[in-house]
ZATORZA-602563 format. One record per residue (C-alpha): residue number from 1; residue in three letters; x, y, z. Coordinates in steps of 0.2 Angstrom, whole numbers. Each point is the difference from the previous one (the first is absolute). Last residue first. Layout:
  seq  type     xx     yy     zz
  NUM   ALA      X      Y      Z
...
//
This chain:
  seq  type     xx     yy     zz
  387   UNK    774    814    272
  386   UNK      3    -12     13
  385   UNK      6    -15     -5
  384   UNK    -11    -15      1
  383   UNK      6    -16      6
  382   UNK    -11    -15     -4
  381   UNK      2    -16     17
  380   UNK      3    -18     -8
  379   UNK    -13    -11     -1
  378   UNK     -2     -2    -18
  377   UNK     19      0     -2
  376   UNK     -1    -13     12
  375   UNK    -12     -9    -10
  374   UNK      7      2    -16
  373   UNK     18     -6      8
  372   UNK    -10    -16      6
  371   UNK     -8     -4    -16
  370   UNK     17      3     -7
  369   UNK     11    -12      9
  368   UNK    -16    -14     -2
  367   UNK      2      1    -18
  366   UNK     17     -3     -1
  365   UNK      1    -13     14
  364   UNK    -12     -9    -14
  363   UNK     11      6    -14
  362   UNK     14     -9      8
  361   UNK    -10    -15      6
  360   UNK     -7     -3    -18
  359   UNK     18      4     -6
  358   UNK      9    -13      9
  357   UNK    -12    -15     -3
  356   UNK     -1      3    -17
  355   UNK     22     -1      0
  354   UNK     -3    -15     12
  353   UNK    -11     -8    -10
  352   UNK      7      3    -19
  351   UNK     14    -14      1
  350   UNK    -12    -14      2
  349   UNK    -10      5    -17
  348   UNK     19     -4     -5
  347   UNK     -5    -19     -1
  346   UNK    -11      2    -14
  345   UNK     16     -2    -10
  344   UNK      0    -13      1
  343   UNK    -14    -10      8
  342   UNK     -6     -5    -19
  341   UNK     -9    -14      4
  340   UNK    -17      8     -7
  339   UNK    -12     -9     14
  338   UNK     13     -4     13
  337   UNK     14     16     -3
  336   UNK    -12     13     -5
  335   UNK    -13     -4      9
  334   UNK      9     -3     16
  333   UNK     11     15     -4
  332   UNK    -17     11     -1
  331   UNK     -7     -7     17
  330   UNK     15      5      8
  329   UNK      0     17     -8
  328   UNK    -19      3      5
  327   UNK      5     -4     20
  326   UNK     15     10      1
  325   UNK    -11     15     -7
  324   UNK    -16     -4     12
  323   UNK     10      3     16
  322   UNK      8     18     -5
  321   UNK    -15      4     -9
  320   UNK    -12     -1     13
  319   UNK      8      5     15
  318   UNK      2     19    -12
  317   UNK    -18      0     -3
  316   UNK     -6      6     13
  315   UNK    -17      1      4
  314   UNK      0     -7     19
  313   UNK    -16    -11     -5
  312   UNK      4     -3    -18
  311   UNK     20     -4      2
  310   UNK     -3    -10     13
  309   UNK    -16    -11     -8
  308   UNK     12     -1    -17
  307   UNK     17     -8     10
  306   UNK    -14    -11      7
  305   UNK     -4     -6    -19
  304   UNK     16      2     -7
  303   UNK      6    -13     15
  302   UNK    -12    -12     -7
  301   UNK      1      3    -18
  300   UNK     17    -10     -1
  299   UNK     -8    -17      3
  298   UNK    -10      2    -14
  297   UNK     13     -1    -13
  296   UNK      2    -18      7
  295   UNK    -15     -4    -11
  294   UNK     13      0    -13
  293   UNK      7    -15      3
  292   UNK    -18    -10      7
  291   UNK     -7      6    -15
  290   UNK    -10    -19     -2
  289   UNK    -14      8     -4
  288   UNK    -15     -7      9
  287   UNK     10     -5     15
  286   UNK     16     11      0
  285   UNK    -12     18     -4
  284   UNK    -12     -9     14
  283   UNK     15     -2     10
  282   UNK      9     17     -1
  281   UNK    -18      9      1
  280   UNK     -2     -8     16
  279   UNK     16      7      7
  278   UNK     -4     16     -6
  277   UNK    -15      1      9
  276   UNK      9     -8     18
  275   UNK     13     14     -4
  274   UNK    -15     13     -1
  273   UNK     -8     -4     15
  272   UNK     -9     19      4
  271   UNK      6      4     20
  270   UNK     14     11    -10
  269   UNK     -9     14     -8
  268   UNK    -14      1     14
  267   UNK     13      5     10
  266   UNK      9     11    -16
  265   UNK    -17      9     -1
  264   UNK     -3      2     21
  263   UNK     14      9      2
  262   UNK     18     -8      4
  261   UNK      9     10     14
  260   UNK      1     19      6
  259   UNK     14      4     12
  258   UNK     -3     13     12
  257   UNK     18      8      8
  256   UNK      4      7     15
  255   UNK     12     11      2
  254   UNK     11     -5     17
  253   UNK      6    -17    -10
  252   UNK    -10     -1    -18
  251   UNK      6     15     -5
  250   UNK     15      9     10
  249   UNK     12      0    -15
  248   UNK     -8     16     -6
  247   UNK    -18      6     -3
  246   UNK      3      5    -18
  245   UNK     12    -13     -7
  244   UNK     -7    -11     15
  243   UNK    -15      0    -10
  242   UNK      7     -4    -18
  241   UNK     10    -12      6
  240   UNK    -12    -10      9
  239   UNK     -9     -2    -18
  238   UNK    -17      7     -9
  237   UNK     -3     11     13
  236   UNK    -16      7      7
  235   UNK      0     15     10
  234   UNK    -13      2     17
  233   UNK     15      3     12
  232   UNK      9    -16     -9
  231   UNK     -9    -12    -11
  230   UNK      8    -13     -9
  229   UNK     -4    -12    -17
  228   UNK      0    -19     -8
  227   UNK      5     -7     18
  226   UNK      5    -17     -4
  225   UNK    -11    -13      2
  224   UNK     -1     -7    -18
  223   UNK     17     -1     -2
  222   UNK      6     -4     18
  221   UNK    -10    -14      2
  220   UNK     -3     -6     17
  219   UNK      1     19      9
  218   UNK    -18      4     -2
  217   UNK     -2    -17     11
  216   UNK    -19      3      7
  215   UNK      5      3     17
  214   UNK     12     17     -2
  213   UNK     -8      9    -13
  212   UNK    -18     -5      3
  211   UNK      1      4     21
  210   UNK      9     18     -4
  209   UNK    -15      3    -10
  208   UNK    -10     -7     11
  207   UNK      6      9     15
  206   UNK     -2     19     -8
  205   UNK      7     11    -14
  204   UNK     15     -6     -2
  203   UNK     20      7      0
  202   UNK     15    -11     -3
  201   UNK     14      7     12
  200   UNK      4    -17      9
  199   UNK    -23      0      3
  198   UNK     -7     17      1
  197   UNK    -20      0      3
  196   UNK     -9     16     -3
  195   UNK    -13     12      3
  194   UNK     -4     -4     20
  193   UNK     18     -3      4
  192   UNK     11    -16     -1
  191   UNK     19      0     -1
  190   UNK      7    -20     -2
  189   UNK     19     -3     -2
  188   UNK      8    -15     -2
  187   UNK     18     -1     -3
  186   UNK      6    -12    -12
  185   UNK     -1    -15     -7
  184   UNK      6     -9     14
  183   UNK    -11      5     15
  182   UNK     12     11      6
  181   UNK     -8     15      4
  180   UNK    -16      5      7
  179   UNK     -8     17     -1
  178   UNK    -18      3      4
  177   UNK     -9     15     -1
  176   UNK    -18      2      4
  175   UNK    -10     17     -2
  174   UNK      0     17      2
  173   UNK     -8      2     17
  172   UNK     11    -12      5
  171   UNK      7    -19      1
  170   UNK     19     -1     -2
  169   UNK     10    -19     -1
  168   UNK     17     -2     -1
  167   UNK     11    -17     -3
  166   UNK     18      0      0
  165   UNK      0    -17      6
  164   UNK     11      3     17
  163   UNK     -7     18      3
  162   UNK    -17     -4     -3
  161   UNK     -9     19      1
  160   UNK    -19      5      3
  159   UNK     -6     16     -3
  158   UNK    -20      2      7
  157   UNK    -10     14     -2
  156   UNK      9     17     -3
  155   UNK    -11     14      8
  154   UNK    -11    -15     12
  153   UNK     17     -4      7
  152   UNK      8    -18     -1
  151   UNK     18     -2     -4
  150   UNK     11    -15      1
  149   UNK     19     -6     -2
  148   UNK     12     -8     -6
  147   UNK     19      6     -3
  146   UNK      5     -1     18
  145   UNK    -15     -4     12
  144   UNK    -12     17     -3
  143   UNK    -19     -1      9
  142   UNK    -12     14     -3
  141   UNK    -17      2      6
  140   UNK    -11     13     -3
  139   UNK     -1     17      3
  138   UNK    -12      0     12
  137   UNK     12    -12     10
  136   UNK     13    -15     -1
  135   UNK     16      2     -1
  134   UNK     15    -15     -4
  133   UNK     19      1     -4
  132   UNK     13    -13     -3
  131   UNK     13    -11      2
  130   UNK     10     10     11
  129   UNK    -12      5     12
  128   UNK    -17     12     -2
  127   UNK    -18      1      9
  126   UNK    -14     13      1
  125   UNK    -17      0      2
  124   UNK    -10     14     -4
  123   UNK     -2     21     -1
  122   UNK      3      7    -16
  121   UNK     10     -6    -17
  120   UNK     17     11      2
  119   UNK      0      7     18
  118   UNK     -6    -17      5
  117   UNK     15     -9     -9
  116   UNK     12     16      7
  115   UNK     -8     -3     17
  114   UNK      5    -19      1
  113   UNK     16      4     -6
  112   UNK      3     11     13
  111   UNK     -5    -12     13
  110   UNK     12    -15     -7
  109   UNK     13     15     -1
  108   UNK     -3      4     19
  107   UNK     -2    -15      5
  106   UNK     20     -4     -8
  105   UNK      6     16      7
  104   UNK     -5     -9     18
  103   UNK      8    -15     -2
  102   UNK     -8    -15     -4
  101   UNK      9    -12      9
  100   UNK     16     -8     -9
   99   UNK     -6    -17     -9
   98   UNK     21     -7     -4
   97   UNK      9     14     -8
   96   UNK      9     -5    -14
   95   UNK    -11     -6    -12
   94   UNK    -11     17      6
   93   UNK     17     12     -9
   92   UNK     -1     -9    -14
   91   UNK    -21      2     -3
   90   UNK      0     17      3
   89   UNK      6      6    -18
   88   UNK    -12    -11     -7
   87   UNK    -14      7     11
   86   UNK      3     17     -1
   85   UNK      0     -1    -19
   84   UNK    -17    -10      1
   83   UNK     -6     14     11
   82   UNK      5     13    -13
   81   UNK    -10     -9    -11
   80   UNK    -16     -2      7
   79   UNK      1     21      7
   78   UNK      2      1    -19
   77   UNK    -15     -9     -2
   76   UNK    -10      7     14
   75   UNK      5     19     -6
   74   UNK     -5     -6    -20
   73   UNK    -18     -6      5
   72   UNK     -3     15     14
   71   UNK      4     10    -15
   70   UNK    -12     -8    -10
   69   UNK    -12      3     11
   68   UNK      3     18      4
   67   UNK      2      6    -21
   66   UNK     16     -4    -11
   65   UNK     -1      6    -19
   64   UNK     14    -10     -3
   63   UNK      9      8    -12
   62   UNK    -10     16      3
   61   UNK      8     -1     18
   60   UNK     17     -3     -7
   59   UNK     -3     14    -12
   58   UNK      4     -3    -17
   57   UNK      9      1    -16
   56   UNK     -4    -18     -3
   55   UNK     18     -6     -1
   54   UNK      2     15     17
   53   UNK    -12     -9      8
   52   UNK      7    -18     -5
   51   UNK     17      5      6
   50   UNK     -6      6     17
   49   UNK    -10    -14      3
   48   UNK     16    -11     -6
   47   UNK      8     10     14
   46   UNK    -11     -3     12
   45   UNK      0    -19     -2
   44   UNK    -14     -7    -12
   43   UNK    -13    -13      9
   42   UNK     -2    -16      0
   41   UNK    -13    -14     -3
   40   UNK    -12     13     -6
   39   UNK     -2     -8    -19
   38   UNK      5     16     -7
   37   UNK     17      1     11
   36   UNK      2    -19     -3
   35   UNK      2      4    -15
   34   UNK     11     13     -3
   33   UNK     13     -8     11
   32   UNK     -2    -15    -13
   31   UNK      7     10    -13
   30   UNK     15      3     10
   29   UNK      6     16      7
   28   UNK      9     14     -8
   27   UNK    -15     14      0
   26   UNK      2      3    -21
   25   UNK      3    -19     -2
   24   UNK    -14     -5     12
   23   UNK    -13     13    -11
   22   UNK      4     -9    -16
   21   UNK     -1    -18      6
   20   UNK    -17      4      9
   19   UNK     -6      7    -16
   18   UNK     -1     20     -1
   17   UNK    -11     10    -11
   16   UNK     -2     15     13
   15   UNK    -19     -4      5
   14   UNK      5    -19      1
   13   UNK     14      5     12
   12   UNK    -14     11      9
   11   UNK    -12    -13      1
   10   UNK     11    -14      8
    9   UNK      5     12     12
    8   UNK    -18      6      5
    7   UNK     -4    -21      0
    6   UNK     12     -3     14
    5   UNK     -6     15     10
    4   UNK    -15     -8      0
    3   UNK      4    -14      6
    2   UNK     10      6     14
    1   UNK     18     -6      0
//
């Protein structure tokens, strides 16, 4: 299917509210139908074109909104296919005929098919078999073996497609995309235009910042690396869910997504040595002192201190108590039951985490909820009756 064909449909199921596994369902086909329909690597029968006009409450020419070139796309593709169909049906009957002649029908097809691919991209050079099809002429040149293929006109630059890896590669006006699949974490897939850079559905403003996310090890620690917010169409999110609560299932895969990291504070934050501090206090307190017991409280500052730099530079406060609260009742039982000796009943501190830790989270989601219904409610159109 023509490129931009595959983008009209990917924009009309967006424009309707649909995800790829809500639109398959309503037309009976699979999610990955969908897909490769918005990808161009197939193209929807007639009667899913019908379907999807009608979803759409459209024409089939608004649907597609076909002008002459991209007709001449959609005719040399079909005409692609219904060769292929010829082909397969053909091939038992040639096992059993040994290299007839080339009889006179058959000239005549080869000719008309020679015409039909002029017709369709202008005057050129022509050729087709089983395997495949090539023309070469003003309208570029166009070679399809099978499931791989490749396109290069001045309208839609170069489309290159690995059949047997999966790989695809489109250079045009609007950009680079590159799709390749099965590298083992996943399919990789690379869109680049002249405002943005889309890496796997994570969105960057240029190369470098695609460069810092990617070289630097953002994904070493997943504490201090993980996103601290979202962007989608221009809105800022606290959380994923909030975003595909609004924009649907579709964020982060055909919606991209901008995921903002550590800022320059909590950076800062953590290059400062603080466990090589505290670990000279511990001695000199040992040395001079000879606290070397209860310089061991010191010990349990160094994850308060990093648990402090997050909650300042994100400004939430909610990480900050759930991870400090564990931490103080520990150091209170060690007080109580090594410097008092009375661990009971200081035990029962112990019980109080998970109940804490329950309604932290439970206001927190509490909070969140109604920040998002105040904004929606915000949002949300006014009716006025008339008087």
């Amino acid at each position: 299917m023509n490129v931009e064909i595959a983008q009209r449909l990917a924009d009309r199921r967006k424009q309707a509210g649909l995800s790829q596994e809500a639109l398959a369902e309503q037309l009976g086909v699979s999610r990955q139908a969908v897909s490769k329909w918005e990808r161009s690597e197939s193209s929807p029968d007639t009667d899913n074109l019908i379907a999807l006009a009608q979803l759409y409450g459209l024409s089939l020419d608004d649907l597609l909104y076909v002008d002459d070139e991209i007709r001449d796309d959609v005719t040399f593709e079909a005409a692609d296919r219904a060769a292929k169909r010829e082909a397969e049906q053909a091939a038992p009957a040639a096992s059993a005929v040994a290299d007839p002649p080339p009889a006179p029908a058959d000239a005549a097809a080869a000719a008309g098919a020679t015409t039909e691919a002029e017709a369709t991209y202008g005057p050129g050079v022509s050729s087709s078999d089983k395997k495949g099809k090539v023309h070469i002429g003003p309208g570029g040149i166009h070679v399809v073996d099978g499931d791989e293929y490749v396109h290069v006109s001045w309208r839609d630059g170069v489309h290159v497609r690995d059949g047997k890896k999966g790989e695809e590669v489109h250079v045009g006006w609007d950009g680079v995309h590159v799709k390749s699949p099965g590298n083992g974490a996943g399919d990789d897939d690379v869109l680049v235009d002249g405002a943005k850079v889309v890496i796997n559905g994570e969105q960057f403003d240029s190369w470098q910042d695609a460069h810092e996310r990617y070289r630097h090890g953002w994904d070493q620690d997943e504490r201090w690396y993980e996103p601290c917010a979202y962007s989608v169409q221009g809105e800022r999110f606290d959380n994923l869910d909030d975003a595909r609560a609004k924009y649907g299932d579709e964020v982060g895969k055909s919606i991209p997504v901008r995921k903002h990291y550590l800022r320059d504070f909590e950076k800062s934050w953590v290059k400062f040595p603080y466990p090589l501090v505290v670990i000279i206090v511990y001695l000199l307190l040992g040395i001079l002192n000879g606290a070397w017991a209860m310089g061991l409280f010191l010990f349990l500052t160094i994850p308060l201190y990093y648990m402090v730099g997050h909650a300042i530079g994100r400004k939430r406060i909610v990480p900050l108590i759930s991870g400090a609260y564990p931490i103080a009742v520990v150091a209170w039982f060690c007080w109580m039951a090594f410097v008092l000796n009375q661990p009971h009943p200081a035990w029962v501190a112990f019980l109080t985490i998970p109940v804490v830790e329950w309604l932290v989270h439970s206001l927190s989601h509490w909070w969140r909820d109604r920040k998002r219904r105040n904004a929606a409610a915000k949002d949300a159109p006014i009716d006025v009756d008339a008087q």
